[in-house]
GUPA-985792 format. One record per residue (C-alpha): residue in three letters; residue number from 1; x, y, z. Coordinates in steps of 0.2 Angstrom, whole numbers. Layout:
# residues N
node rest->ALA nr->NUM east->X north->Y up->Z
...
# end
This chain:
# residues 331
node rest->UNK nr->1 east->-39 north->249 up->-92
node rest->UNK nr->2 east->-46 north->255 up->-110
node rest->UNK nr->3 east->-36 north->266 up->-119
node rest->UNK nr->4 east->-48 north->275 up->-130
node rest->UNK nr->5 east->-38 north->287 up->-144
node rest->UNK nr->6 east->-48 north->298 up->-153
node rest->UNK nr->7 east->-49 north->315 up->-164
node rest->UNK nr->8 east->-49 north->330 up->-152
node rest->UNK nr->9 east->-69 north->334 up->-154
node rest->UNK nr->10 east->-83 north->332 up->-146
node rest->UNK nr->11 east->-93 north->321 up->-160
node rest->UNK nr->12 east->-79 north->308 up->-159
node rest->UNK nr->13 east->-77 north->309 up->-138
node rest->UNK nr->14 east->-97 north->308 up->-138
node rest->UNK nr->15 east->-98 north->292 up->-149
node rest->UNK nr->16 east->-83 north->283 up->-139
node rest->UNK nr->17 east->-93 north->290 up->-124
node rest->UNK nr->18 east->-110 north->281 up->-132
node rest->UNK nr->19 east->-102 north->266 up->-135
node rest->UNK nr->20 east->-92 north->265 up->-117
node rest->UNK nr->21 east->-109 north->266 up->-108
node rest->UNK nr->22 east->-117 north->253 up->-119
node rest->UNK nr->23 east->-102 north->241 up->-111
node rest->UNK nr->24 east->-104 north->248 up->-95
node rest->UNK nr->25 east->-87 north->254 up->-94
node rest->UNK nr->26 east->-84 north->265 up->-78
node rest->UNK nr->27 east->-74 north->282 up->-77
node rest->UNK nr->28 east->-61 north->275 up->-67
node rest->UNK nr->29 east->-58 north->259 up->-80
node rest->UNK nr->30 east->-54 north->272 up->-96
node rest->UNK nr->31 east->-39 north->282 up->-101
node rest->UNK nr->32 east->-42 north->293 up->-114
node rest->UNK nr->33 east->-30 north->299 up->-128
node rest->UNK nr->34 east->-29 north->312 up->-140
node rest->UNK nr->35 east->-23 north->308 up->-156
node rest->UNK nr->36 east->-24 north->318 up->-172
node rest->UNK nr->37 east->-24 north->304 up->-184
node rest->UNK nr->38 east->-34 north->291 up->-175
node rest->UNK nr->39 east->-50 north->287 up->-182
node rest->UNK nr->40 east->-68 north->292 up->-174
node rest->UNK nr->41 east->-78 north->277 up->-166
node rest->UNK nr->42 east->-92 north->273 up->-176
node rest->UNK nr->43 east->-108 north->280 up->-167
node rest->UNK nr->44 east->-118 north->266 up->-159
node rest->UNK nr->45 east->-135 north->261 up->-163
node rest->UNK nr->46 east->-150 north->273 up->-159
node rest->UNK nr->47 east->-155 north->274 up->-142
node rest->UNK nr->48 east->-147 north->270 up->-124
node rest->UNK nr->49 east->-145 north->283 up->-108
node rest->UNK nr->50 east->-153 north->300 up->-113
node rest->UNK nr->51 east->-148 north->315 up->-106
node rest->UNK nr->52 east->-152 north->332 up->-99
node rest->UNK nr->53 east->-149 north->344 up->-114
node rest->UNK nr->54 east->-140 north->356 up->-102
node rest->UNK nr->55 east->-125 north->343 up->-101
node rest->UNK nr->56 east->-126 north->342 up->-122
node rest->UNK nr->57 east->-122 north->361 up->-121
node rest->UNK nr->58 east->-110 north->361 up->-108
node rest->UNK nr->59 east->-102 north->347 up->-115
node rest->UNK nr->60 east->-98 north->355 up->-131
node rest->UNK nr->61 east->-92 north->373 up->-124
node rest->UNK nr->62 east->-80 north->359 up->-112
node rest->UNK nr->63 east->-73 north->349 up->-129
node rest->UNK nr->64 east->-68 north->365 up->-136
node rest->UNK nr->65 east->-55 north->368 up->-120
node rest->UNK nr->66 east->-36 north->364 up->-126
node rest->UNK nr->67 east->-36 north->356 up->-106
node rest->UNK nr->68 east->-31 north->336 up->-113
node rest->UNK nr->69 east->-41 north->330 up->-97
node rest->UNK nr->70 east->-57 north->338 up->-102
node rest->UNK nr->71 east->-63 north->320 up->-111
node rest->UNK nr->72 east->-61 north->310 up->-92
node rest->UNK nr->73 east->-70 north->328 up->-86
node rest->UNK nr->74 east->-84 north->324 up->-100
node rest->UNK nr->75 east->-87 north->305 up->-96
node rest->UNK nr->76 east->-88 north->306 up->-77
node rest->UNK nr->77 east->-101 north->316 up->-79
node rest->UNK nr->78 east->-110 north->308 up->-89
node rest->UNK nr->79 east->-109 north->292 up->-82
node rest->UNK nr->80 east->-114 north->300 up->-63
node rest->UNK nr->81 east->-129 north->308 up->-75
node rest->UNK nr->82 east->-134 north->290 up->-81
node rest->UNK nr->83 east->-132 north->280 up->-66
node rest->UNK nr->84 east->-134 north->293 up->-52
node rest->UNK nr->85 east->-146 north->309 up->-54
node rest->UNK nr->86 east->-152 north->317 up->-69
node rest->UNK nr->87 east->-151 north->332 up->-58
node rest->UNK nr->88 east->-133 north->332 up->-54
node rest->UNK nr->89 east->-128 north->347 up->-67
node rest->UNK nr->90 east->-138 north->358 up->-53
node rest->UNK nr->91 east->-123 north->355 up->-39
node rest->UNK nr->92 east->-114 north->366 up->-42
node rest->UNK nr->93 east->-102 north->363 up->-29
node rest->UNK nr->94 east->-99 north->346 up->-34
node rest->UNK nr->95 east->-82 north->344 up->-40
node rest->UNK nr->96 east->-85 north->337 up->-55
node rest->UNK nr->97 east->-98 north->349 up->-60
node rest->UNK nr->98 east->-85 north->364 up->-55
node rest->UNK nr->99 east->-73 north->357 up->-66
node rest->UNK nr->100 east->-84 north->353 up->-81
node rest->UNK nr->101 east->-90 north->371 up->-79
node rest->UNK nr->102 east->-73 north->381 up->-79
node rest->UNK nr->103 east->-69 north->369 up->-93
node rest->UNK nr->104 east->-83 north->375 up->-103
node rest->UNK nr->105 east->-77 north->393 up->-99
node rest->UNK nr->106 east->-60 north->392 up->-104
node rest->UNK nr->107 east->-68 north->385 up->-120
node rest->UNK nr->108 east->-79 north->398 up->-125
node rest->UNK nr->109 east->-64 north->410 up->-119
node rest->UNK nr->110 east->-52 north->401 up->-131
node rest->UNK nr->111 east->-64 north->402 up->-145
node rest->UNK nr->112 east->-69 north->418 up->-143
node rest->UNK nr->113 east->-50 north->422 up->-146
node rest->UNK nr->114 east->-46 north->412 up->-159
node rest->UNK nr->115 east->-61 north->420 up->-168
node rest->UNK nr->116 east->-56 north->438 up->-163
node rest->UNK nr->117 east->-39 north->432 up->-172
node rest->UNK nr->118 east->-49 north->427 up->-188
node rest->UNK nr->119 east->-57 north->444 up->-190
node rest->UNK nr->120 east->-43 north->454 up->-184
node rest->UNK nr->121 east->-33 north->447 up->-200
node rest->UNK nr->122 east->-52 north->447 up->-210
node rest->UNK nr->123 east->-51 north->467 up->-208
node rest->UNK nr->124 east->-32 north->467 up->-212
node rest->UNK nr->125 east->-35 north->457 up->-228
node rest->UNK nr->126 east->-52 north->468 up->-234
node rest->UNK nr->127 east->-62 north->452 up->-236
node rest->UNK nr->128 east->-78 north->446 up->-232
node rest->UNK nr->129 east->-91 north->456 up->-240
node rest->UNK nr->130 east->-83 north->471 up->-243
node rest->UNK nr->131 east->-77 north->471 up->-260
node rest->UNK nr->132 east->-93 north->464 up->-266
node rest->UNK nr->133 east->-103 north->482 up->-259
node rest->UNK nr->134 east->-104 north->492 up->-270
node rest->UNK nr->135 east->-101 north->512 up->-265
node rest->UNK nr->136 east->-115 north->527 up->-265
node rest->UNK nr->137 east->-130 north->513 up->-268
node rest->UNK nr->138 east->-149 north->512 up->-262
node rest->UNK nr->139 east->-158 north->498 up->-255
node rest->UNK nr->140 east->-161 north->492 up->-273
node rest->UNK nr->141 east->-143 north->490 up->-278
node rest->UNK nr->142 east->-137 north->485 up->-263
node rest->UNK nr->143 east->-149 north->470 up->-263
node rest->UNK nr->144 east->-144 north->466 up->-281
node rest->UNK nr->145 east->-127 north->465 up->-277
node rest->UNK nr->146 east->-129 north->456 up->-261
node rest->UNK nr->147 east->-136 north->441 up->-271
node rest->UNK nr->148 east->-120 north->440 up->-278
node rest->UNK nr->149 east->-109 north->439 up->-261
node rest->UNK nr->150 east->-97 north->427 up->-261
node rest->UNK nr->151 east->-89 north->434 up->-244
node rest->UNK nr->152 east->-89 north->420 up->-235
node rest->UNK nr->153 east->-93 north->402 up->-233
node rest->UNK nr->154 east->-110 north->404 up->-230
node rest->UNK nr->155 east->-115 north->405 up->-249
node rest->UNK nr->156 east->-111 north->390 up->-253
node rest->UNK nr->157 east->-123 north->381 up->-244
node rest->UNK nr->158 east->-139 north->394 up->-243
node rest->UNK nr->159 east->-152 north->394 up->-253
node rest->UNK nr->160 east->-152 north->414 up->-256
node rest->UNK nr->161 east->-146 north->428 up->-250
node rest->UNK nr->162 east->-157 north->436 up->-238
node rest->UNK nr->163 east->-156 north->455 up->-238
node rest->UNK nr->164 east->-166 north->467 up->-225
node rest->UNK nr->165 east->-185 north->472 up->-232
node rest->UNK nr->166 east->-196 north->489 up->-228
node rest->UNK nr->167 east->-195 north->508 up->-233
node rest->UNK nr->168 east->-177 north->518 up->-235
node rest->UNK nr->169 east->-188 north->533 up->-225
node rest->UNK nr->170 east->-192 north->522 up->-210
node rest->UNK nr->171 east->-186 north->530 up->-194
node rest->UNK nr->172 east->-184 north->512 up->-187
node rest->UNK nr->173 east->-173 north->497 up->-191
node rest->UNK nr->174 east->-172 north->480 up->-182
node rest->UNK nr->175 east->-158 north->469 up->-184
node rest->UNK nr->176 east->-160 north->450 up->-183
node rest->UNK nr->177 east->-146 north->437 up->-183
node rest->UNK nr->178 east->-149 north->427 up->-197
node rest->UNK nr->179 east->-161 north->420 up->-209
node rest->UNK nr->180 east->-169 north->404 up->-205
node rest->UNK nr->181 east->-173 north->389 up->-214
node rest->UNK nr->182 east->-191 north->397 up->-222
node rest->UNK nr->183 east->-182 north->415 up->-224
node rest->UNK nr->184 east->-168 north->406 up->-234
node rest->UNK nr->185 east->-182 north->397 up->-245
node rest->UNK nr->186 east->-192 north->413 up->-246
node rest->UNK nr->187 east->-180 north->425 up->-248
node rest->UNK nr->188 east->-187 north->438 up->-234
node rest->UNK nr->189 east->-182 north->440 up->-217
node rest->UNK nr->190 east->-194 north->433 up->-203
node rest->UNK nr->191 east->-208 north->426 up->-212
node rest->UNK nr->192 east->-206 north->409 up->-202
node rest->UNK nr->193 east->-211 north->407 up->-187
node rest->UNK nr->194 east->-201 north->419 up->-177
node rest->UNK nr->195 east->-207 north->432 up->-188
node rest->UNK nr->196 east->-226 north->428 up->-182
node rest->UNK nr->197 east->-220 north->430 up->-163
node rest->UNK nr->198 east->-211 north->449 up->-168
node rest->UNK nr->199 east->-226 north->454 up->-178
node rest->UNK nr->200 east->-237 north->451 up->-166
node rest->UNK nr->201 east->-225 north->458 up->-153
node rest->UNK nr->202 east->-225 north->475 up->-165
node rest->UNK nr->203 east->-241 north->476 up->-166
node rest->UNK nr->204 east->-246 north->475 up->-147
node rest->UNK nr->205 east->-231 north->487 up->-146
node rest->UNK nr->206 east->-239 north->500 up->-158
node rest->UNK nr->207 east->-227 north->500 up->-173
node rest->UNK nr->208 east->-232 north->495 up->-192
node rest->UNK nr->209 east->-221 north->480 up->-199
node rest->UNK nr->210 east->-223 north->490 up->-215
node rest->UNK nr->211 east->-215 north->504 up->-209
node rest->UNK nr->212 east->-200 north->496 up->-200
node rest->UNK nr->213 east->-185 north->491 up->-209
node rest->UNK nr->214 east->-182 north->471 up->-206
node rest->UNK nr->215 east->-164 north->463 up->-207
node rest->UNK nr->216 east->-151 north->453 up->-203
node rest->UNK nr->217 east->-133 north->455 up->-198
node rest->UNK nr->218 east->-132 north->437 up->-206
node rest->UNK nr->219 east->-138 north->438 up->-223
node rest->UNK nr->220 east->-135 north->418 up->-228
node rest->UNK nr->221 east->-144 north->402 up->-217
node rest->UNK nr->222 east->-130 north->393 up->-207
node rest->UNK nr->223 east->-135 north->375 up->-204
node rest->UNK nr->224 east->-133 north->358 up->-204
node rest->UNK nr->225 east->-143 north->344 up->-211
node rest->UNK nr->226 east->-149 north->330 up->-200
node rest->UNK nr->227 east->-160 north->319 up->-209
node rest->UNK nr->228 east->-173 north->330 up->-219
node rest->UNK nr->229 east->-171 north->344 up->-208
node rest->UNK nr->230 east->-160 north->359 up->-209
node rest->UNK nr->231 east->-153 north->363 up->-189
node rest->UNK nr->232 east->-149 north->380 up->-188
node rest->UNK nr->233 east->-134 north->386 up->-180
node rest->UNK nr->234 east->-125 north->401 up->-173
node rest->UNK nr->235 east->-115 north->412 up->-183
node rest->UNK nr->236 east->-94 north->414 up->-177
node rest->UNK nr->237 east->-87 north->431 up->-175
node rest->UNK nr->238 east->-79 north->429 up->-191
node rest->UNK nr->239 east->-94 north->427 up->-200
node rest->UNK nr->240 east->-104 north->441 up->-192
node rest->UNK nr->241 east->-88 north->452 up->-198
node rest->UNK nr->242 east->-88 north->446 up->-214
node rest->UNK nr->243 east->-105 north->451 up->-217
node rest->UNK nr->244 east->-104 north->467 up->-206
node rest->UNK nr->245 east->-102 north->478 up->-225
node rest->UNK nr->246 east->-119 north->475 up->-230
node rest->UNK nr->247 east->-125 north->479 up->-214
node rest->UNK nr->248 east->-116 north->495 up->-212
node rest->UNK nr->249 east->-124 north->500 up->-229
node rest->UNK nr->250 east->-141 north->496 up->-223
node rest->UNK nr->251 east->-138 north->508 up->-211
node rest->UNK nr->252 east->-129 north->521 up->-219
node rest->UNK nr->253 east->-142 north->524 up->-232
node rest->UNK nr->254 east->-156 north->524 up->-220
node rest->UNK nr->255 east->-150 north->532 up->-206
node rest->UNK nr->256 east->-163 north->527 up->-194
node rest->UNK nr->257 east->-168 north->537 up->-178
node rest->UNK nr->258 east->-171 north->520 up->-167
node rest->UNK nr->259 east->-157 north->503 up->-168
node rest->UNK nr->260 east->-166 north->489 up->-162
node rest->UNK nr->261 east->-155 north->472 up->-161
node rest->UNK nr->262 east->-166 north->456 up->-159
node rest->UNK nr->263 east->-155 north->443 up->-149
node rest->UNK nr->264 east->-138 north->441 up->-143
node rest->UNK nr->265 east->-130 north->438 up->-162
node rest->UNK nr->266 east->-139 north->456 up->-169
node rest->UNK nr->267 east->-132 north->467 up->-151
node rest->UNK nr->268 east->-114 north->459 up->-153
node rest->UNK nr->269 east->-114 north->464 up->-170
node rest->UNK nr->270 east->-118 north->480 up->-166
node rest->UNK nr->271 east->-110 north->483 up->-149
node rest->UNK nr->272 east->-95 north->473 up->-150
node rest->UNK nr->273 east->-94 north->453 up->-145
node rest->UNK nr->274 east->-92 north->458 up->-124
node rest->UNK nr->275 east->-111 north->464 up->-126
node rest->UNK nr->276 east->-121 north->453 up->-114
node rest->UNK nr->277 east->-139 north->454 up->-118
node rest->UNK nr->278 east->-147 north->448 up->-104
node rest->UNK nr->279 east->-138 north->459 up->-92
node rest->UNK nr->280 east->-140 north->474 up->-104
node rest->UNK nr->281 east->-155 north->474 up->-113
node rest->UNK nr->282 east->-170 north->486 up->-111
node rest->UNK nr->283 east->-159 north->502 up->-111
node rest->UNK nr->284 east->-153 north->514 up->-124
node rest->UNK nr->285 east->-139 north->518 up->-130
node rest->UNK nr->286 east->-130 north->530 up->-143
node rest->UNK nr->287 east->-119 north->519 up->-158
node rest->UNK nr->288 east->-115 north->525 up->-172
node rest->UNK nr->289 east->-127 north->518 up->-181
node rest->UNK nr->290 east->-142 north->527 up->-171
node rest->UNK nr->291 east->-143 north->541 up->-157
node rest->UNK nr->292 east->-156 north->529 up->-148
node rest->UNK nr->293 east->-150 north->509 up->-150
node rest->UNK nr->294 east->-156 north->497 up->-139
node rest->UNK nr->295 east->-156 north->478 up->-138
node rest->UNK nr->296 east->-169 north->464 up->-134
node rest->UNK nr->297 east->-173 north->446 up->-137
node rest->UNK nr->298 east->-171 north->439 up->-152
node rest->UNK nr->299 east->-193 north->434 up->-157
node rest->UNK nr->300 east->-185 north->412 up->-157
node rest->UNK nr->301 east->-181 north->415 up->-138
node rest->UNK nr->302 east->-200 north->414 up->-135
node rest->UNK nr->303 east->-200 north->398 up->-146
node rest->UNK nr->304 east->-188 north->390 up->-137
node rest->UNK nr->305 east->-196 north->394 up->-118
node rest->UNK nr->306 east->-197 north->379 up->-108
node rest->UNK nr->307 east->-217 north->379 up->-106
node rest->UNK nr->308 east->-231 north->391 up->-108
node rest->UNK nr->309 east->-227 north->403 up->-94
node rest->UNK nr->310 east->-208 north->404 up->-97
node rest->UNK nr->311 east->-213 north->409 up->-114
node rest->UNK nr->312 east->-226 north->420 up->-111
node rest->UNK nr->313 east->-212 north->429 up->-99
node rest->UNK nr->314 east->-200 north->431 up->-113
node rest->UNK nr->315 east->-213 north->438 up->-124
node rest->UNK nr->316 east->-217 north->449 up->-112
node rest->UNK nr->317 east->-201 north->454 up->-113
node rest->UNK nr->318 east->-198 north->456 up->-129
node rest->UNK nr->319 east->-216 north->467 up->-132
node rest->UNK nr->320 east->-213 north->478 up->-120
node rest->UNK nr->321 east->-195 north->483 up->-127
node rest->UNK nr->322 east->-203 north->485 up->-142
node rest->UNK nr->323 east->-214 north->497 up->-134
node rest->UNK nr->324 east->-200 north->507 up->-129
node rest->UNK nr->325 east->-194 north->508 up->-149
node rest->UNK nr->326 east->-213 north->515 up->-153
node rest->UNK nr->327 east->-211 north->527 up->-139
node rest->UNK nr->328 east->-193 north->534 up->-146
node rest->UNK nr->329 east->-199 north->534 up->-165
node rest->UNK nr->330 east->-209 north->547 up->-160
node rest->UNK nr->331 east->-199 north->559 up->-150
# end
């Protein structure tokens, strides 16, 4: 039997895991053990058994499960997915799938607790962004003071501060998640190339990208670095909150008639985190913010479309939301 200790993440379970399939080590021959001080195994030499990046995704959401039985969970998967089907993640039945998924569940369950818990004590503490607003301000000096925001994290590692870009008399604001690598080097919001994919989408949808307010609920790039490459990654709750004052401030001073949230990140900001975009996108509703709010796919959903007609779909999807906006601009 091999005894494998490691630090409770999924980096250091995936490079034991590499390095256990290079040996050909079975499931059944490996006991794994967390241990808070053990070192991570170095990660093996490029290459070896590739898989399915649904498992990756999966995987990830599983590692993040308190459940201490999740790591022999994570390799007997993956060893059935290199030495039996590619395809097994699609039985669902299978009990080994059954239990990878209600761990990756309970993981985004528990993480989306622990980070309610960090906002909750964020808004109990007035932090994040909110002493750095200042009170009574336009666009202009909001966007002054926001290049100086120091409300979270995020600053430290961003290029710029992002802040939203169009008229203070628009009738329309749409509300991204967060700048991304060409935004953060630009200093504009959507001017990469997600923002080619929304202003075409605007312009089949009959609204001027002059006259719509752009922004973010996000106004620094989140990332990590793999080789030259800046990898962008999804804001936490506590991040989006932490930001949430310059956002609010958008909105106060413009006052639009029509909310439009682009993507899952923009609508839970909005919303509240139990919004699920897929299931209720496409259909207005009254916030605070907008007597008409309404949320669709973020314009990097279409990017990300598997081949040329899932991504015409979802940009079919997204237009025609749009349409919906033009159409309630002007009532």
């Amino acid at each position: 039997m091999r005894a494998i200790g490691l630090p409770a993440t999924f980096e250091a379970w995936q490079a034991a895991a590499r390095a256990l399939l290079r040996e050909g080590v079975p499931p059944g021959e490996v006991e794994w053990r967390e241990a808070a001080g053990a070192p991570a195994s170095e990660a093996p030499p490029a290459g070896g058994a590739r898989v399915p990046r649904q498992f990756l995704d999966v995987a990830r959401q599983a590692a993040g499960a308190s459940d201490p039985g999740r790591w022999a969970v994570l390799y007997a998967v993956l060893w059935r997915l290199v030495h039996e089907s590619r395809e097994l993640l699609a039985s669902t039945r299978d009990p080994d799938v059954r239990r990878l998924n209600g761990l990756a569940a309970q993981g985004r369950r528990e993480a989306q607790q622990a980070e309610m818990q960090e906002v909750l004590a964020l808004e109990q503490q007035g932090g994040g962004a909110a002493p750095f607003v200042p009170t009574r301000a336009g666009l202009d000096e909001l966007r002054a003071a926001a290049a100086r925001c120091e409300g979270c994290d995020l600053f430290r590692h961003a290029t710029q501060t992002v802040f939203g870009r169009g008229p203070s008399d628009t009738r329309v604001v749409l509300v991204g998640e967060q700048p991304g690598d060409q935004e953060d080097l630009k200093g504009a919001p959507f001017v990469g190339p997600a923002g080619e994919v929304l202003d075409r989408a605007l312009g089949e949808a009959g609204l001027d990208r002059g006259r719509v307010y752009v922004t973010n609920a996000v106004k620094h790039f989140k990332f990590v670095e793999r080789g030259k490459r800046r990898i962008h990654q999804t804001p936490r709750l506590p991040e989006i909150a932490a930001c949430r004052p310059w956002l609010e401030a958008e909105l106060e001073v413009i006052k639009p008639a029509v909310l439009g949230c682009l993507g899952a990140t923009a609508a839970r900001a909005i919303f509240g985190p139990e919004f699920r975009l897929l299931r209720e996108r496409g259909r207005f509703i009254e916030t605070r913010w907008a007597a008409k709010t309404i949320a669709t796919l973020h314009p990097s959903a279409v990017l990300r479309g598997q081949d040329d007609a899932e991504q015409a779909r979802l940009y079919a999807m997204l237009r025609d939301d749009l349409r919906l906006i033009a159409t309630a601009q002007r009532g």
